[in-house]
C-alpha positions in Angstrom: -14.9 12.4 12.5 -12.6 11.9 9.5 -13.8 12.5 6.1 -14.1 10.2 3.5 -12.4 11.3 0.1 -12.8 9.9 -3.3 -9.4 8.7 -4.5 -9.7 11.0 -7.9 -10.6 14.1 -5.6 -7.4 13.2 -4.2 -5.5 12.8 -7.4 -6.8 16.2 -8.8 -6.0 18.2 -5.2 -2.7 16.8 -5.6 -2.5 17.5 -9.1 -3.2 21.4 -8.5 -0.7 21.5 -5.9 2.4 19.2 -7.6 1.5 20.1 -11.5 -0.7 23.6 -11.3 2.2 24.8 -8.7 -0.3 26.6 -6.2 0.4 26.3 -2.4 -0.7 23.4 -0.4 -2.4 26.2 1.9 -3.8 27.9 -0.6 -5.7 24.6 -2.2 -6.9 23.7 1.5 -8.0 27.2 2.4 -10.6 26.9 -0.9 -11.4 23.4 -0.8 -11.6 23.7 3.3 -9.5 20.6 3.8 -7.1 20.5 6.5 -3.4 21.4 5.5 -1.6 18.6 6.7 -4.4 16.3 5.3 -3.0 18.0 1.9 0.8 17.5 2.6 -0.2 14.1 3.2 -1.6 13.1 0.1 0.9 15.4 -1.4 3.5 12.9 -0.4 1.4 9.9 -1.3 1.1 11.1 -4.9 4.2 11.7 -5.6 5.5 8.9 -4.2 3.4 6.2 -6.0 1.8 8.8 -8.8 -1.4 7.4 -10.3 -1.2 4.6 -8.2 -2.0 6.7 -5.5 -5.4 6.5 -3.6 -6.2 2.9 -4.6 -9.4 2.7 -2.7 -10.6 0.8 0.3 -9.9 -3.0 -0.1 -7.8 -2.2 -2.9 -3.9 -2.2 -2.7 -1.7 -0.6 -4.8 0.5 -2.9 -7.4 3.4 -3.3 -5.4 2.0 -4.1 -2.1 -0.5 -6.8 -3.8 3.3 -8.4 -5.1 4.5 -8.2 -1.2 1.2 -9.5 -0.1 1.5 -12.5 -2.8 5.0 -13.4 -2.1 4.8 -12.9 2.1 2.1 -15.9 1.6 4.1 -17.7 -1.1 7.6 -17.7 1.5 4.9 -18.4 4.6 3.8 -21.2 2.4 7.2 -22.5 1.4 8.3 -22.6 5.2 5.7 -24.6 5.9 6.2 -27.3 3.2 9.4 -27.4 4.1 9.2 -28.5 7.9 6.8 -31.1 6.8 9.6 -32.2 4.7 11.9 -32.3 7.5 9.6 -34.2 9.6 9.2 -36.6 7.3 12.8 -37.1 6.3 13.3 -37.4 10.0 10.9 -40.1 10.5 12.3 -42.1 7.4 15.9 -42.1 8.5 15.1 -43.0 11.9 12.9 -46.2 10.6 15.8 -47.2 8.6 18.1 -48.2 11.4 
């Protein structure tokens, strides 16, 4: 069963390992984590820093911004083929 971690148990694992220097084996020996489970929030917080860990049903700035404009270009497509229809239907009418 995976464990459930709070995202500033995280940030402060990751902080001991990237700022304190000590070994990500070393941390999950004590803390009895797994290792990899380390390394992977290791990567994870330095890739996105205190943005790391959002939560659940949270999403980090940058893929709320992704999320935002996939819906906004989805939306836009759609408008537009509505537009073509209609032009379509108005130029054949004229005729």
């Amino acid at each position: 069963m995976a464990m459930k971690y709070d995202p500033g148990y995280k940030k402060e694992v990751c902080r001991r390992v990237v700022e304190g220097g000590e070994s990500v084996a070393k941390v999950a020996r004590e803390l009895g984590i797994n290792e990899n489970t380390v390394h992977t929030w290791k990567h994870d917080y330095k890739k996105s820093g205190i943005d790391s860990f959002p939560g659940s049903g949270n999403l980090r700035p940058e893929d709320a911004e992704m999320r935002k404009l996939q819906k906004e270009l989805r939306e836009l497509r759609e408008e537009n083929e509505i537009l073509k229809k209609a032009a379509a239907y108005f130029a054949k009418n004229q005729r």
